[in-house]
C-alpha positions in Angstrom: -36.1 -1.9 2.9 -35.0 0.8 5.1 -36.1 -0.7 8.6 -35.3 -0.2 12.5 -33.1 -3.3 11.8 -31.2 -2.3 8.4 -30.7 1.5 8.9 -27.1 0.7 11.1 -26.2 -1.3 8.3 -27.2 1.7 5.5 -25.3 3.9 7.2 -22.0 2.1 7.8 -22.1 2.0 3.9 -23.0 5.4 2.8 -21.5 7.8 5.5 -18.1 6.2 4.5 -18.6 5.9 1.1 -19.6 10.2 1.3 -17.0 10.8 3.3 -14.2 9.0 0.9 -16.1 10.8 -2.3 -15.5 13.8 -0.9 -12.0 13.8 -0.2 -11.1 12.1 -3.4 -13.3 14.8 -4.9 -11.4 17.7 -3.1 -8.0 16.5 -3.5 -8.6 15.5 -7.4 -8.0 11.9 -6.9 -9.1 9.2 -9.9 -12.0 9.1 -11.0 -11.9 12.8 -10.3 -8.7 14.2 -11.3 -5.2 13.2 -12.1 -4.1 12.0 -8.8 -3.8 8.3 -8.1 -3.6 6.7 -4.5 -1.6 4.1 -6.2 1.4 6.8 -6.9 1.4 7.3 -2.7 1.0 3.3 -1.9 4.3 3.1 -4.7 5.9 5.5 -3.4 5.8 4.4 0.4 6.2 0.8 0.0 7.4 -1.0 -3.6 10.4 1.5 -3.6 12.6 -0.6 -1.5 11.6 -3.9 -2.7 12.5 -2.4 -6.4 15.8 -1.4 -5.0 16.7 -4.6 -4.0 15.4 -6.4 -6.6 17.1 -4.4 -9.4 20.8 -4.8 -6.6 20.1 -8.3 -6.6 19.8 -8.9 -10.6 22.5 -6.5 -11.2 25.4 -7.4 -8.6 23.8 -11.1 -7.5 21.8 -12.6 -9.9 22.7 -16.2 -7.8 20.6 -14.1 -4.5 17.4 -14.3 -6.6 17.1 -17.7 -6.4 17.9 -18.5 -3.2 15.2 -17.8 0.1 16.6 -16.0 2.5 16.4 -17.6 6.2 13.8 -15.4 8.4 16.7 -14.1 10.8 18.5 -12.6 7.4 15.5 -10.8 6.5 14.9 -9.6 9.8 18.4 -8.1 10.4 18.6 -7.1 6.8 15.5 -5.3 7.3 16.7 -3.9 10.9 20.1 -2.9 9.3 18.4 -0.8 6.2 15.7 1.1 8.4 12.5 -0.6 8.0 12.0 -1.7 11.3 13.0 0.6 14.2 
């Protein structure tokens, strides 16, 4: 079970597994605590594309429908920031 040949493979597992307890354990994260990473991963990426998609039902309901051609989206998302 634990041989010359599976012991990289045991430790690639349980040293990051430790390691990620731990933090989530120290800074209260789910199942530990209150904190979610999901709140972080929301936060730094979904708020933008909720932005735009709450613009586009509100002021261009028409824009929802239709697929915007890959230079659009690129200079859309040069002009708002997202890529610099």
């Amino acid at each position: 079970f634990f041989d010359k040949r599976t012991w990289p493979l045991w430790i690639s597992f349980w040293l990051p597994l430790l390691i990620m307890t731990g933090y989530f354990i120290y800074r209260h994260m789910a199942p530990f605590g209150s904190s979610s990473l999901l709140t972080v991963d929301l936060g730094q990426q979904y708020v933008d594309l909720f932005s735009y998609f709450r613009h586009t039902l509100l002021h261009d309901p028409s824009a929802f429908f239709s697929i915007p051609s890959p230079k659009r989206l690129v200079a859309r998302w040069l002009g708002s920031g997202l890529i610099t």
